[in-house]
N, C-alpha and C positions, 0 to 999 in steps of 0.2 A: 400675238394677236390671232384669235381665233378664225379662220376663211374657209369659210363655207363655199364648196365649189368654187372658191376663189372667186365670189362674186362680191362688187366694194359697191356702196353708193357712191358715185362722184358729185359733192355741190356744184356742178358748172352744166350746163350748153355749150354740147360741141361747138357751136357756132361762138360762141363767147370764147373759146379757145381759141379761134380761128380768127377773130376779127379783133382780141384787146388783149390777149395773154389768156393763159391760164388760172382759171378758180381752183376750187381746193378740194378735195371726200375729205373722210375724215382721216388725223392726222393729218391735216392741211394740203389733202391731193394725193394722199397712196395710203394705200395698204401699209402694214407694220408697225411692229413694233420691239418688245427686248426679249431675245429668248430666256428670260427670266420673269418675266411679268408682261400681263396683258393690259395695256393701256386702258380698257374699256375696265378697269377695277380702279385704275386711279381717283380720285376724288378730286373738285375743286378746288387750283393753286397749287398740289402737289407738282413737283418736279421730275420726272423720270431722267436717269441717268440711264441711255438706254442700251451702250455694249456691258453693265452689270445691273441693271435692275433694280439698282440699289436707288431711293429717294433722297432728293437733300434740299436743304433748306434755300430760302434767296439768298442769303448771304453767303453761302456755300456755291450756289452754281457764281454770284459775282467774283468769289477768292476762287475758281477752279477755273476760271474764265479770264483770268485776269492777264494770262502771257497773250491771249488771242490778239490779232493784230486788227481782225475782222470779224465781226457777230454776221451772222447771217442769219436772219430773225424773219421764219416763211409767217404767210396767212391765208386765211380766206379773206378774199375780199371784203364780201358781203355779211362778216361777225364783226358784229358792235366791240366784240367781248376781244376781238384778236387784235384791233384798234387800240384799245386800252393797254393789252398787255406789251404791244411796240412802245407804247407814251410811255407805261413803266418802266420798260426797259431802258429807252432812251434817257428817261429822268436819274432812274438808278448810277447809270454809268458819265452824264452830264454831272453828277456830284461824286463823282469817283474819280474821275479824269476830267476835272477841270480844264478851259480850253483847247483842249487833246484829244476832242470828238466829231466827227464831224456823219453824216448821213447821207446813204445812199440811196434812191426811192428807183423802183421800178416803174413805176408811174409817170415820172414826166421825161419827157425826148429831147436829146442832149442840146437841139436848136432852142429850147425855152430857159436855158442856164442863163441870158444875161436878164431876162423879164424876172427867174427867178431872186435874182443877187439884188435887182433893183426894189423887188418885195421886202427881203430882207433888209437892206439898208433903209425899208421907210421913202424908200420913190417912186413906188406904186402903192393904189389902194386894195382894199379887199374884193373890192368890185371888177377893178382891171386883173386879180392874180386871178377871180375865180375862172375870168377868161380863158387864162392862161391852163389851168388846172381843167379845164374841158374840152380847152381843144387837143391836150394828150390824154385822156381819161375818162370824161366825161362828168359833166355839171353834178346829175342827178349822183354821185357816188362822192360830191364833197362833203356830206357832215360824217362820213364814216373818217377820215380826215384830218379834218376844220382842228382839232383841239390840236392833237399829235405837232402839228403844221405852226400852229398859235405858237405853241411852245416851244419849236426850234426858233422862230423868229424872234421871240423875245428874251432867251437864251441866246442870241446867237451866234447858233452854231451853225456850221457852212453845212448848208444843202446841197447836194448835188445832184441833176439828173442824169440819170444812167439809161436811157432806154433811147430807140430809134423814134425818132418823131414819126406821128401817123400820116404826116404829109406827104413824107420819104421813103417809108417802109415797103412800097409795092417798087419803085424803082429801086432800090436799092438790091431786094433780093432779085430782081430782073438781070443786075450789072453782075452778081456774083451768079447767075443762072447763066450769061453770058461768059463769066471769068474761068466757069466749070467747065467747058465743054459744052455747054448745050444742056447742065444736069444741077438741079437743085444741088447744093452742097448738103451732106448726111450727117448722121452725127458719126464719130471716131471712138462712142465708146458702146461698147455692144448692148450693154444693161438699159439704155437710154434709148438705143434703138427701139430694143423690143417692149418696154414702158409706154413710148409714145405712138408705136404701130397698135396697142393693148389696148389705146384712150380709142384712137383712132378709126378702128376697126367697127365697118357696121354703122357709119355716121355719114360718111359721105362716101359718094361712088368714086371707083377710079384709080388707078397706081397714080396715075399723075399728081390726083390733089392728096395722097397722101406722102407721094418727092417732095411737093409743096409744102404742107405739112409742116415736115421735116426742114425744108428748108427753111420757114420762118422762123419756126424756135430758134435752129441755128443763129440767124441774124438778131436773133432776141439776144441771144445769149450771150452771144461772142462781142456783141455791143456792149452789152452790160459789161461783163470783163474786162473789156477793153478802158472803159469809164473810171471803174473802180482802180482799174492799177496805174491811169493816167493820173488819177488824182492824189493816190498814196505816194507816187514817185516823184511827183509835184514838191517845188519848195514851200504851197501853201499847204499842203496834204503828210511831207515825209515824217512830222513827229506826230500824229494824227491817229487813234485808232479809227474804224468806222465803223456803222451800224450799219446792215444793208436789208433793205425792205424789202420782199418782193413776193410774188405770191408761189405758193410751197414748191408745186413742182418745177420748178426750177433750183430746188435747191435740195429737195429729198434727196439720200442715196450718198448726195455730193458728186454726181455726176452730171449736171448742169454750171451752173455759176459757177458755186465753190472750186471745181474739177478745172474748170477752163482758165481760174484764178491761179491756182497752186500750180499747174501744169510751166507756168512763164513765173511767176514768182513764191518763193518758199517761201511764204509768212505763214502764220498757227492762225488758224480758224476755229472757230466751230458754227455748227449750226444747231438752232434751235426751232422747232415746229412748237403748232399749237396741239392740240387733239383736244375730241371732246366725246364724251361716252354718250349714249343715246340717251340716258337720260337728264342731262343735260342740256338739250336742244331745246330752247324754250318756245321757236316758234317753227315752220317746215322749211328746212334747205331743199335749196332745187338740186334734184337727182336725176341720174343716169344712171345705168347701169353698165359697168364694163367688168370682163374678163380681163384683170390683172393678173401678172405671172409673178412667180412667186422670183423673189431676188436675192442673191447671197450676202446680200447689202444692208448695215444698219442702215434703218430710215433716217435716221439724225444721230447726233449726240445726244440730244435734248428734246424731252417731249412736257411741254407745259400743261396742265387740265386746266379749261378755261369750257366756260358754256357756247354756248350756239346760242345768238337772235341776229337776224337781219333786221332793215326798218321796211318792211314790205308790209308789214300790217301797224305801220306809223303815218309813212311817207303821201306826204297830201299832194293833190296837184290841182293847175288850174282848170285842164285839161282843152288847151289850144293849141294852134301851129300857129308862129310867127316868123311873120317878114319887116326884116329893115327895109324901109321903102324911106324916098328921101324926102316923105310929107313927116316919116314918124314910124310907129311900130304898127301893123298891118296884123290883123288879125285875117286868116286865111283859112282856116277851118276850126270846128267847134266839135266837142266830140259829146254826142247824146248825152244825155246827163249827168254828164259834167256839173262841177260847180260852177263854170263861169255859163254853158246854158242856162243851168236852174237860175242865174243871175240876170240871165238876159240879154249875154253876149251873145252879139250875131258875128258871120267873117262879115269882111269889108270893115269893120271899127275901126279906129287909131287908136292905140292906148296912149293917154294924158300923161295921166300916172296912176302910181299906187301908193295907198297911204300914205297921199299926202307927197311922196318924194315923186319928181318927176320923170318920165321914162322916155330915155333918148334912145336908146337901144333894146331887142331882148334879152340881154343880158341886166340889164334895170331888173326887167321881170324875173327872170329864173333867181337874182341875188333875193330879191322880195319872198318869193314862193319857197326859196329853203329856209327861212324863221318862220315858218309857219307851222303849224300843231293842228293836228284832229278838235274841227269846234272855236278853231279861230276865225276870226273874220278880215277880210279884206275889203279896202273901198279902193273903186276904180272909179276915174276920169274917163270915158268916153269920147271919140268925136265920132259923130253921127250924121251924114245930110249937112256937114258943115256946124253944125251944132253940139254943145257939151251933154252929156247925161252924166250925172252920176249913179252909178249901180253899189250895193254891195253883194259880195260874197262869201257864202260859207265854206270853209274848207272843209272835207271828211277826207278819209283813204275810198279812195275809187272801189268798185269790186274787182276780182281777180280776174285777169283775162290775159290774152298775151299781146305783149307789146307791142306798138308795131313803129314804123320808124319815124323820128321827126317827135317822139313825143318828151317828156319830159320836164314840161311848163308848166 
């Protein structure tokens, strides 16, 4: 891959590094690619083989992949397109290795396994998992998702969470800031080091917040690890391949996951990233700029051509803050023209319901407001002064602006 002054676009907000994991530049979060071929030539669905350069078909990365005991399948969060190619994958090998698969998602925190199991088995609904899926993840990022998710349940195949619950996350690396000495725990492998001081650098003030830094990943990481070989060691996991999801840098290089995996158990890996060449990017990834260093490291085994879109110029909203209050759902603020303003929501309302379904919780709401499309319409229930109104609304995608917190409905 060609590096200009070694400078990469990265898709992510330090701060979205900082507070949910790691998003992805291209080649799903670093630099690289095969000293034979330049990624940014590959075309859509090609495969890069990437210590030879050499291309090969799906049916060829599945028969070359077939001793692995674990895929390690990176993304960008926010590509429609890198969603898809996880369902592929998992569908692929779900009829290659009949009940012999099971899935590992970075995404949800290892306290939400029995809410998950009970999803799976059909003892929870859609409405209670999306709960579940927001309070490790967040609401607004379940239709990138929703199919992938569909399809293990109805396949099912055991899902596993692998990640530190966000409830937990700030105590937990506190105990191991404690368990240190007084010292965020660092990484052990030097490439990873200087990778992650590379993101780092220039984003936030301070040695300390970037000990921190370092220390989360850690705890990202070493959790995950820790999940994945509890579960393969496991009597329901030991004849088991798995799929493991999570987003790239953590798994570029192999000096993340994979590294922390192999280092306590010899089982065959590989890993595969997405990439995507610029012209391909059908809509704008959010960028940063960092100085990455260059690494003596293949970036993966495997590098998939797959395009770029987020749903940022899809994604509708209704644009309120709600509160469970225990009259009902408490409309609390309205954001300028917004849909539900232009509607003639005021705060202080109670929502009824919507279309028709009743709303006991915001979560009623946020499940409502993700089927919804650019030019749809919504009917809301009202109580007002003690009195019903009904309003409707139109949904559009909001204008661009930045986010700010509590939004998402």
């Amino acid at each position: 891959m060609t590096m200009l002054n070694r400078k990469i676009l990265l898709f992510l907000l330090m701060t979205g590094v900082l507070m949910s994991g790691c998003q992805t530049m291209n080649s799903c979060g670093v630099p690289g690619g095969s000293p034979y071929r330049d990624p940014g030539t590959l075309k859509r669905g090609e495969i890069l083989h990437v210590p030879t350069g050499v291309t090969v078909s799906t049916d060829e990365f599945y028969r070359l992949t077939a001793a692995s005991r674990i895929i390690y399948v990176g993304e960008s969060h926010d590509n429609i397109y890198a969603h898809q190619l996880e369902l592929e994958i998992v569908k692929s090998l779900a009829g290659l290795y009949p009940g012999r698969l099971a899935v590992g998602m970075e995404m949800f925190g290892r306290r939400s396994q029995e809410d998950i199991d009970r999803w799976l088995a059909g003892k929870m609904d859609d409405r209670e998992f999306l709960a579940v899926f927001g309070r490790d993840w967040g609401v607004p990022d379940y239709p990138y998702y929703r199919d992938l998710l569909c399809f293990i349940r109805d396949r099912r195949i055991p899902l596993r969470a692998l990640n530190v619950s966000r409830s937990e996350k700030m105590s937990l690396l506190q105990q191991r800031k404690e368990l240190n000495g007084g010292k965020y725990p660092q990484p052990d492998d030097p490439y990873q080091k200087e990778a992650l001081a590379a993101m780092f650098a220039g984003h936030a003030g301070g040695h300390d917040h970037l000990e921190m830094f370092y220390g989360m990943q850690m705890l990202w990481e070493e959790t995950m690890a820790e999940s994945i070989i509890d579960y393969l060691d496991s009597p329901a996991g030991q004849d088991r391949k798995m799929v493991v999801l999570a987003g790239g840098f953590h798994l570029a290089y192999g000096f993340g996951i994979p590294r922390k995996v192999f280092k306590q158990r010899r089982w065959p890996y590989t890993v595969v990233l997405p990439t995507t060449p610029a012209e391909l990017e059908e809509n704008e990834p959010r960028r940063m700029d960092v100085d990455f260093p260059e690494l003596p490291l293949y970036v993966a085994d495997y590098l998939w051509c797959i395009p770029y879109r987020n749903l940022d110029d899809s994604r509708v909203r209704l644009g309120v803050q709600l509160q469970d209050v225990e009259d009902g759902v408490k409309v609390v603020m309205v954001q300028p023209d917004s849909a539900a303003a232009k509607a003639g929501v005021k705060p202080g309302d109670l929502l009824a319901s919507i279309d028709d379904q009743p709303v006991r919780s915001s979560q009623d709401v946020q499940y409502a407001v993700l089927g919804k499309k650019p030019g749809d319409y919504g009917h809301l229930v009202l109580v007002r002064g003690g009195r019903e109104l009904a309003v409707e609304v139109l949904f559009t995608v909001p204008a661009k602006k930045k986010a700010s917190a509590g939004e998402g409905k």
